[in-house]
PLY file of the C-alpha trace (Angstrom):
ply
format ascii 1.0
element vertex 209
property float x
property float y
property float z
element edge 208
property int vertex1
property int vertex2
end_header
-80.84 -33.33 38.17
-83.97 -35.17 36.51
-85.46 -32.10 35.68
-82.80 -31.03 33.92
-82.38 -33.99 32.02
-85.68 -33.79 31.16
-85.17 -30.45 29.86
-82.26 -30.89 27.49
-84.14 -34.21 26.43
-86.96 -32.08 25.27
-85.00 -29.68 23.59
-83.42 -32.54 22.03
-86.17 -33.97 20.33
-87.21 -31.05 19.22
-84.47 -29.50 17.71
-84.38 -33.34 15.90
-87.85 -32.60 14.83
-86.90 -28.84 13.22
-87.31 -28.40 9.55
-83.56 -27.37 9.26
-82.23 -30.17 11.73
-82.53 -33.03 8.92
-80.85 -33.00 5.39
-82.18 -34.44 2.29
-79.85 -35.26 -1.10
-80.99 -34.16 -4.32
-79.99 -36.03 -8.11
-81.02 -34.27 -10.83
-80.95 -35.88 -13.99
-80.57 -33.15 -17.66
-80.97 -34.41 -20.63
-82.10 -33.17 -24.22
-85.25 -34.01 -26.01
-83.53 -36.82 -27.67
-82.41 -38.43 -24.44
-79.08 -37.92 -24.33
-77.25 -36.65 -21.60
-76.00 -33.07 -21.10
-73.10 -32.50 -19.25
-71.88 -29.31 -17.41
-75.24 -28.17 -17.04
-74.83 -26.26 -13.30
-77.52 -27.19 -10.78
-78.54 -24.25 -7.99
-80.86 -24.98 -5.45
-82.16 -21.73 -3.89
-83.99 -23.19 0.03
-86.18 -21.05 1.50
-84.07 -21.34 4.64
-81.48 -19.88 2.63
-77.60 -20.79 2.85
-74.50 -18.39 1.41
-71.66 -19.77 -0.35
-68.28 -19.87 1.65
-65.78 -19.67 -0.68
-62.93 -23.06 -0.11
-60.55 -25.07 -2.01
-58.65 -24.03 -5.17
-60.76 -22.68 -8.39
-58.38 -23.58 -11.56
-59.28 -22.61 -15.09
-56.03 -23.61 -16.40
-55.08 -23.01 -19.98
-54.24 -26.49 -21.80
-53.87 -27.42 -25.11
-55.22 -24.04 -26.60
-57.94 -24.71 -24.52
-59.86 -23.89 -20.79
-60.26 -26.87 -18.48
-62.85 -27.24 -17.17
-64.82 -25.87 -20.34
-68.00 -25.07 -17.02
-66.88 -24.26 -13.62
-68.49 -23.39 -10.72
-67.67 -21.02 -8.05
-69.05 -19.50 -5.21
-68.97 -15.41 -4.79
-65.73 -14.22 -3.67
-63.90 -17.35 -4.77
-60.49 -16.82 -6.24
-59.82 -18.09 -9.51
-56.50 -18.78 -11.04
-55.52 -18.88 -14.20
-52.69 -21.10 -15.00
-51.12 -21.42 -18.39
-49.44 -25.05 -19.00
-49.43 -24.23 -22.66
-45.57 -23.14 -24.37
-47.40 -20.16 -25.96
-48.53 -17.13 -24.03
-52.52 -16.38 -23.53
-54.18 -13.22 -22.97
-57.53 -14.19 -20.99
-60.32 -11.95 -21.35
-64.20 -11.62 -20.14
-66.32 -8.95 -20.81
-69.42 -10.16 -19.35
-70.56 -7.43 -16.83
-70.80 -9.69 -14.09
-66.96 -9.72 -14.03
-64.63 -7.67 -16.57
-61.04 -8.39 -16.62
-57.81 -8.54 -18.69
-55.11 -10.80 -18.02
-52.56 -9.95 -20.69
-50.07 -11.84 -22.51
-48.10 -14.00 -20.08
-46.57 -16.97 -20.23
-45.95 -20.85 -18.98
-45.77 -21.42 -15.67
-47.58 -17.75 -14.64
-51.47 -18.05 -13.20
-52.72 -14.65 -12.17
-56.18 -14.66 -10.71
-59.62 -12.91 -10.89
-61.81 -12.54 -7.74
-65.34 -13.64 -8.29
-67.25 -11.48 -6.37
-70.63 -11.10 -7.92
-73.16 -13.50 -8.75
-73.59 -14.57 -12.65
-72.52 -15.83 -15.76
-68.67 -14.84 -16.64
-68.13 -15.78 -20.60
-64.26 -16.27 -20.78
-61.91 -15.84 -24.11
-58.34 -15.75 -25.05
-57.48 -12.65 -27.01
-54.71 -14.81 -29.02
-56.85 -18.22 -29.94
-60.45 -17.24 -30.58
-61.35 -20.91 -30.37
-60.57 -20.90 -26.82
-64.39 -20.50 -24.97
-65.03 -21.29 -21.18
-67.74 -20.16 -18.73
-68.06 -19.71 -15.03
-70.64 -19.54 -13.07
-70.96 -17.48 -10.17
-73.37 -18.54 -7.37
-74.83 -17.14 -4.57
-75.97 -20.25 -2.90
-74.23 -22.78 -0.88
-76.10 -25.76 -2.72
-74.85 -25.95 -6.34
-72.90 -28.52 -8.47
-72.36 -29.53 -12.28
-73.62 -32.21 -14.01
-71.29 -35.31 -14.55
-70.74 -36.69 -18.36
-74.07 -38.91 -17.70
-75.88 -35.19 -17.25
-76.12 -35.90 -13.28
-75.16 -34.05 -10.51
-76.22 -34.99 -6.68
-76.45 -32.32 -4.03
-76.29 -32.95 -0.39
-77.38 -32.42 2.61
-80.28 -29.76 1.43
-82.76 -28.47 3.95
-86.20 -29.45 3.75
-89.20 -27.68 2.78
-89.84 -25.79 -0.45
-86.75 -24.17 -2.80
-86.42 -23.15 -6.15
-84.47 -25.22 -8.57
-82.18 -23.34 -11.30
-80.84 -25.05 -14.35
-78.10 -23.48 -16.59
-76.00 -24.65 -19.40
-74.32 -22.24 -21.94
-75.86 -23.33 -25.15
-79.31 -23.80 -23.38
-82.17 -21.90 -25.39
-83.77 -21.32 -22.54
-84.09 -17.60 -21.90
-80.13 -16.15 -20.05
-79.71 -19.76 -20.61
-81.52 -20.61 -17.05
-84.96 -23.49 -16.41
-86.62 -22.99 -12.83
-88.59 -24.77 -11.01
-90.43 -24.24 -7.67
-89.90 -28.28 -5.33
-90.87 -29.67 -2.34
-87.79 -31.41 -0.14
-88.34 -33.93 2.34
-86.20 -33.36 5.81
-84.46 -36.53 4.74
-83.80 -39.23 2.45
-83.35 -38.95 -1.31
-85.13 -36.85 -3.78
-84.59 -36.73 -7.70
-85.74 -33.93 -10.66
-85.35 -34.40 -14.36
-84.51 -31.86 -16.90
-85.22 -31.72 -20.73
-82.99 -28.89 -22.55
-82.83 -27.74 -25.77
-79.43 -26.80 -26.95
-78.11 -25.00 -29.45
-75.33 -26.18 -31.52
-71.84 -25.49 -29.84
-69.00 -22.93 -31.51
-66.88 -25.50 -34.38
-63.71 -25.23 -31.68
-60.77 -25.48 -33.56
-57.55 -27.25 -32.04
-53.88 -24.80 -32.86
0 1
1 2
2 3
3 4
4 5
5 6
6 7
7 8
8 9
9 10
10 11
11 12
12 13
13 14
14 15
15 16
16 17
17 18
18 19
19 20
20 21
21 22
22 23
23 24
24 25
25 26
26 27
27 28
28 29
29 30
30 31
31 32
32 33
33 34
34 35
35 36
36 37
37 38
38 39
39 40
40 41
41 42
42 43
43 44
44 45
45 46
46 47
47 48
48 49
49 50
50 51
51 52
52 53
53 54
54 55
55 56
56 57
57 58
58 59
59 60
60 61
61 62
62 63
63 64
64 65
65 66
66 67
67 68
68 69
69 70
70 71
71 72
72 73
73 74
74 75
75 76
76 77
77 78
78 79
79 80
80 81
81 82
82 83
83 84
84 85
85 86
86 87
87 88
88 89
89 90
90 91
91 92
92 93
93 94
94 95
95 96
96 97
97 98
98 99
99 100
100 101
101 102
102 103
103 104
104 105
105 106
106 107
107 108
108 109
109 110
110 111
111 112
112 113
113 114
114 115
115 116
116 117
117 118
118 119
119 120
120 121
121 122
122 123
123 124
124 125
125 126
126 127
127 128
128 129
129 130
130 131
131 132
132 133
133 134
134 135
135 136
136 137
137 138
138 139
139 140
140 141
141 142
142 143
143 144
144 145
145 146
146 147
147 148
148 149
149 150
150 151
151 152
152 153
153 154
154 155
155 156
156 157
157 158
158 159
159 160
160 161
161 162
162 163
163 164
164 165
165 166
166 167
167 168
168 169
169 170
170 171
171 172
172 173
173 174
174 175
175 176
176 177
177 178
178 179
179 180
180 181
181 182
182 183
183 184
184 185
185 186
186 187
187 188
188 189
189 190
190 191
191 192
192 193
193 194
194 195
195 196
196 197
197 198
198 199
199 200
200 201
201 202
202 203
203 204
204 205
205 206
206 207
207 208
């Protein structure tokens, strides 16, 4: 009986001692050259242990307003996205980004077809009606990934330790397909924090119908 529990003991400790056993949390801070924050920039961490999306929850990109909300969403590969219209007037949601293609045609309040995600990348979304209406989604292939808040911060948990490659994309980045990497070094644990300078180009005028 000692031996044994001698045994599991050691295999314990060392399984508390693997680089995958212990979880670090990530902030990363995006701002522009100016200082000011940048919001909705999407934040992918790529560990070299790896880790695939599992696609949970509800992914809305409702239709509001003559407008998409959220204007930057993020969604894992082979979410399901809806697309609900609250408006009184009928949409016609398009993308023809070849990461995903699709047509939803004319319908009206209260309808919210959906779209399948199921490759990684950047899907550019418009209505065929109001050409003012502009929303993106970004596809990811990794389980770590989140969007920056209106203070251009975004915290990501419970990250393996060792090195990864940190991905920074915003829509209106300069930045070549829009994406900043970096190679980092996690600790197993505790807190870790990266800070990105963009340059943006000036958003579309969006005009309110």
């Amino acid at each position: 009986m000692k031996a044994q529990l001698a045994i599991l003991s050691a295999i314990a400790l060392l399984v508390a001692l693997s680089p995958g056993a212990r979880a670090a949390d990530l902030t990363v801070s995006v701002r522009t050259a100016a200082g000011k924050p940048v919001a909705d920039a999407v934040i992918m961490v790529y560990p070299q242990a790896g880790g695939a999306p599992r696609p949970s929850g509800t992914y809305r990109m409702t239709q509001h307003h003559m407008m998409f909300d959220p204007f930057v969403m993020v969604a894992p590969v082979g979410a399901e996205v809806s697309f609900p219209n609250l408006d009184t007037v009928r949409h016609h949601v398009y993308s023809f980004s070849p990461t995903k293609p699709f047509e939803l045609k004319l319908y009206a309040k209260g309808e919210a077809p959906s779209v399948k995600m199921d490759k990684a990348g950047i899907v550019a979304l418009g209505c065929n009606i109001h050409d003012a209406m502009v929303a993106f989604i970004r596809v990811v292939d990794t389980a770590y990934a989140a969007k920056t808040d209106a203070q251009g911060k975004a915290t990501i948990h419970d990250l393996p330790g060792g090195v990864a490659s940190l991905r920074v994309w915003h829509p209106y980045s300069k930045a070549k397909a829009g994406e900043t990497a970096r190679a980092i070094n996690l600790a197993r644990d505790g807190a870790a924090a990266e800070g990105f300078t963009l340059e943006l180009r000036a958003a579309p005028e969006m005009k309110h119908y």
